[in-house]
C-alpha positions in Angstrom: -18.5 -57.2 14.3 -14.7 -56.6 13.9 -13.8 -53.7 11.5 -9.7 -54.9 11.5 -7.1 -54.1 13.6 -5.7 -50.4 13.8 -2.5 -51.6 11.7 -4.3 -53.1 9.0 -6.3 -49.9 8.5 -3.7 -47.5 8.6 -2.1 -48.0 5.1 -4.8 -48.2 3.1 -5.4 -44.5 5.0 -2.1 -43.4 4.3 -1.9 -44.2 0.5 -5.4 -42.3 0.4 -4.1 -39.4 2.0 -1.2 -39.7 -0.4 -2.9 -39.8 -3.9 -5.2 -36.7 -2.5 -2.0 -34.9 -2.5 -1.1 -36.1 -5.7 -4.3 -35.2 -7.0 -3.9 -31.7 -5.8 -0.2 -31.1 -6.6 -0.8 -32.5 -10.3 -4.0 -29.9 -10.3 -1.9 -27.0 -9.4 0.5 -27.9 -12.0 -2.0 -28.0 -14.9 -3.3 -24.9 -13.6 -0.3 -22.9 -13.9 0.0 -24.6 -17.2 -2.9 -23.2 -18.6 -2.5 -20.1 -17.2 0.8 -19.8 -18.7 -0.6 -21.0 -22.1 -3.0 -17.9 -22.0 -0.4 -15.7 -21.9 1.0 -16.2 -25.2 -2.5 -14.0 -26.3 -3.1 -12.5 -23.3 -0.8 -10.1 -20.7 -1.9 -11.0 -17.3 -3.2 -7.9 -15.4 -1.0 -8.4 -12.7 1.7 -10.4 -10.5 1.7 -12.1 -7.6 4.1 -10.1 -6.7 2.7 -7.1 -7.2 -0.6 -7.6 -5.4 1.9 -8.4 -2.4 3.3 -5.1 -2.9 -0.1 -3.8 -3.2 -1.3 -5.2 -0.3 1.7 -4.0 1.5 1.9 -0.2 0.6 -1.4 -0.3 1.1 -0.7 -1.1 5.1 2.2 1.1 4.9 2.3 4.4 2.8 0.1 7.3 3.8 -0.2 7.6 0.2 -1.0 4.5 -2.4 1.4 5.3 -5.1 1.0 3.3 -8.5 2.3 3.4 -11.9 2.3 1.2 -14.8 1.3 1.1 -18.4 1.7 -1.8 -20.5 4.6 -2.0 -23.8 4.1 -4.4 -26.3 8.0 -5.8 -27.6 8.0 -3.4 -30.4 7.8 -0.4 -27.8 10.3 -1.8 -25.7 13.9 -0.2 -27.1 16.3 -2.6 -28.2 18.8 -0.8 -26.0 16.5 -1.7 -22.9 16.4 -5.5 -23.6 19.6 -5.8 -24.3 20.7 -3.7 -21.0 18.6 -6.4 -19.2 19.9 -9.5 -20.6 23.6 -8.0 -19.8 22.7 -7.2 -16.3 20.1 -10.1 -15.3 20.8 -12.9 -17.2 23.3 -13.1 -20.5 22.4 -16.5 -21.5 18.9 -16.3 -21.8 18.4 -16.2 -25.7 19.9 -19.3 -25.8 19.5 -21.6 -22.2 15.9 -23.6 -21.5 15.1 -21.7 -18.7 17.2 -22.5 -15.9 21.3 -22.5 -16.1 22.6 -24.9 -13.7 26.1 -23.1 -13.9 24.7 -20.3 -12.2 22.7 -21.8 -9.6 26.0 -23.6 -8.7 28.0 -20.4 -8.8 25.2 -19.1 -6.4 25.0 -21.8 -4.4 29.1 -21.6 -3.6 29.0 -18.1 -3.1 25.8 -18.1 -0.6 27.6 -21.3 1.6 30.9 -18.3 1.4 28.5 -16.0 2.7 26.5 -17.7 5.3 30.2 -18.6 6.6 31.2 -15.1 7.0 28.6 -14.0 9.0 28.9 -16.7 11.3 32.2 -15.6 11.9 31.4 -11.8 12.2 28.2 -12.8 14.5 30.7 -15.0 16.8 33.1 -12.1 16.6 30.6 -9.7 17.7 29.0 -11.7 20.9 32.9 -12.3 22.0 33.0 -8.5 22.2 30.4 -7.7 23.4 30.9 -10.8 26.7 34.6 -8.7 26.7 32.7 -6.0 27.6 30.9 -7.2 30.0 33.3 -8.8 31.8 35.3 -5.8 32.2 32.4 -4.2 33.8 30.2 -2.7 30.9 27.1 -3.7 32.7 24.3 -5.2 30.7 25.9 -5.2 27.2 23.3 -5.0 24.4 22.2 -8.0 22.4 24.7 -8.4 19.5 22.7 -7.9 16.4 22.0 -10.4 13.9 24.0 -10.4 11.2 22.3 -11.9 7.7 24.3 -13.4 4.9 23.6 -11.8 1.5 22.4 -14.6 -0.7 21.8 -14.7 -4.3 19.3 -17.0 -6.4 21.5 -17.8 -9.5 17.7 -17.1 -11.1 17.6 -16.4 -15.1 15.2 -14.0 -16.2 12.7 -16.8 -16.9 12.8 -17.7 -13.2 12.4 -14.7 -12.0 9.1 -13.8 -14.2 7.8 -17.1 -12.8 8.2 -16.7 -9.3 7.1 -12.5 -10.1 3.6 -14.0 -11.9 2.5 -16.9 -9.0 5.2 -17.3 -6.3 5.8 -15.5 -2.8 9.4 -14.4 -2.0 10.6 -16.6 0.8 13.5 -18.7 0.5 12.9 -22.6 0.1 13.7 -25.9 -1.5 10.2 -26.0 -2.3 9.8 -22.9 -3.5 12.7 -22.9 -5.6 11.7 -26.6 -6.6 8.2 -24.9 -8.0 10.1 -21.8 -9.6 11.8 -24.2 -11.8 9.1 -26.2 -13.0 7.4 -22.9 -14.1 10.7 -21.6 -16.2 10.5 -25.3 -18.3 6.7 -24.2 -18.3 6.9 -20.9 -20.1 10.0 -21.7 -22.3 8.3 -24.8 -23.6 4.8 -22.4 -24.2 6.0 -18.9 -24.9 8.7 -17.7 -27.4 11.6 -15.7 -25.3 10.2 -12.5 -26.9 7.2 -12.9 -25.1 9.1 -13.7 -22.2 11.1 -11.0 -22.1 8.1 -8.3 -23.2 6.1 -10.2 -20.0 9.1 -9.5 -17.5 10.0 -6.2 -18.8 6.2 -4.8 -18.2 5.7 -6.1 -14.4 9.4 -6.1 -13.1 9.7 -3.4 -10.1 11.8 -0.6 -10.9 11.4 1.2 -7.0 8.3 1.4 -4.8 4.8 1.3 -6.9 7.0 1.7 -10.2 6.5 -1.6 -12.2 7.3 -2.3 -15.8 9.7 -0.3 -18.4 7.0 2.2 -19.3 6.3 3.4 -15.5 10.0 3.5 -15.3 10.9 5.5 -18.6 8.6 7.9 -17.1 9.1 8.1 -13.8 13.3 8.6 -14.4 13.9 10.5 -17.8 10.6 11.3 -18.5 10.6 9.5 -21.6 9.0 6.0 -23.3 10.5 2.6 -22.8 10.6 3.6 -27.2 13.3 6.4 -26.8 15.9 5.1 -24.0 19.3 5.7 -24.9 21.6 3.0 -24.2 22.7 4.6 -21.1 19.6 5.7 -19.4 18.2 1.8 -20.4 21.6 0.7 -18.5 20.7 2.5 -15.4 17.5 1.0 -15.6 18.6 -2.2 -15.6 21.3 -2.8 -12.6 18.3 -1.1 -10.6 16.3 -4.7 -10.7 18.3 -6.5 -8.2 17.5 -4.5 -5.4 15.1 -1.2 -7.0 13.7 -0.1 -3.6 17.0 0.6 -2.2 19.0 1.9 -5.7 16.2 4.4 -6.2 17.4 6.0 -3.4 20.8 6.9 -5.3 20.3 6.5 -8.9 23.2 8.1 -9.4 25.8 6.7 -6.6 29.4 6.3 -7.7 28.3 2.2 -7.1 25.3 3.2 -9.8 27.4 4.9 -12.1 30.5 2.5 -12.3 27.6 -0.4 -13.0 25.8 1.2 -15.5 29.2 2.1 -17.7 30.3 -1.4 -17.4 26.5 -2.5 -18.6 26.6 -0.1 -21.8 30.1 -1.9 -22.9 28.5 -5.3 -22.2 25.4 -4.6 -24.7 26.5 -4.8 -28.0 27.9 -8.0 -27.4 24.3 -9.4 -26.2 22.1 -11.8 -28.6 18.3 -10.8 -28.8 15.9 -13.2 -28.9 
């Protein structure tokens, strides 16, 4: 008995295969959507984020280090939220969640980038075949020179890709990251946005949210920052591992006077 020729059996598989992954991407979506909507009651426990970090430090540190202690938005200074709106993202009382200025701005500047190391990467192999030619011997592989890239991400993007994304660097990623943002701006108020970043952003290795980081710093409460200690605070979050180091570089410094004169100007949600 003839069950059909390969051909006619192999659409009918493919559009099955299809709506599965429909099924399960449309899934994952209303997931995240209900988890989100729990959050306007509830503070999730932790990030994705940080069990990544967890995971890590515990593979790398002798010693598991940990600290963080929630704030509800009426224990978060004023000075401290408006620091991090200056610093991260100055739109965000007023944009829906992504700001497709920015991520154009980032986009021209990472192209700029990625440009510039080719050039210094070419540079450096033509040296180093110079070198060899003239009798260095085995010269050593040239190095690999990275571009530094930059997201363009508001604040809302980057608490969604914190709560359920991982850190690599794709379309599809990013894709996901913004469907998230529209999800909590069109759930949560920005208050609760903003109170949900500030208590599970990393400020340095095992220090996550403003409480752990009032403490761990000036040995105060996310409450009592002045508006200079808040500012430090908030030009570490773009890169807090490697700013701990030097909280108080001339680079650190010069950033946090030029985020004290930006705050007053900044609109609270």
């Amino acid at each position: 008995m003839s069950t059909g020729s390969p051909s006619g059996r192999f659409w009918p598989e493919v559009g099955r295969l299809l709506a599965l992954v429909l099924v399960c991407a449309l899934s994952l979506q209303l997931w995240f959507l209900l988890r989100i909507a729990t959050m306007a009651v509830i503070a999730p426990a932790s990030t994705s984020f940080q069990r990544s970090e967890a995971l890590r430090l515990l593979g790398e540190e002798s010693e598991f280090r940990w600290s963080q202690e929630w704030a509800d938005a009426e224990q978060l200074s004023k000075h401290l939220r408006r620091a991090v709106i200056a610093s991260e993202d100055a739109g965000f009382a007023n944009h829906p969640g992504v700001e497709w200025e920015a991520i154009e701005a980032a986009l021209s500047r990472n192209e700029k980038a990625e440009a510039r190391a080719e050039r210094l990467q070419a540079q450096q192999a033509k040296r180093a075949a110079q070198a060899s030619s003239k009798g260095g011997g085995n010269a050593a592989p040239a190095k690999k020179i990275e571009p530094k890239v930059v997201g363009g991400s508001t604040i809302t993007q980057q608490l969604a890709k914190n709560l359920f994304l991982s850190g690599e660097r794709t379309l599809a990623r990013k894709g996901q990251e913004m469907i998230l943002a529209f999800m909590l701006e069109g759930l949560l108020d920005k208050q609760r946005i903003l109170t949900l970043y500030l208590n599970h952003v990393e400020f340095g290795a095992g220090i996550f949210g403003a409480e752990a980081a009032a403490q761990h710093y000036f040995r105060s409460t996310a409450a009592k920052l002045s508006a200079e200690q808040a500012a430090r605070l908030a030009v570490m979050l773009p890169a807090p591992k490697l700013r701990q180091r030097q909280p108080y570089s001339p680079f650190m410094n010069s950033r946090t006077a030029t985020i004290v004169a930006r705050m007053s100007a900044v609109e609270l949600p």
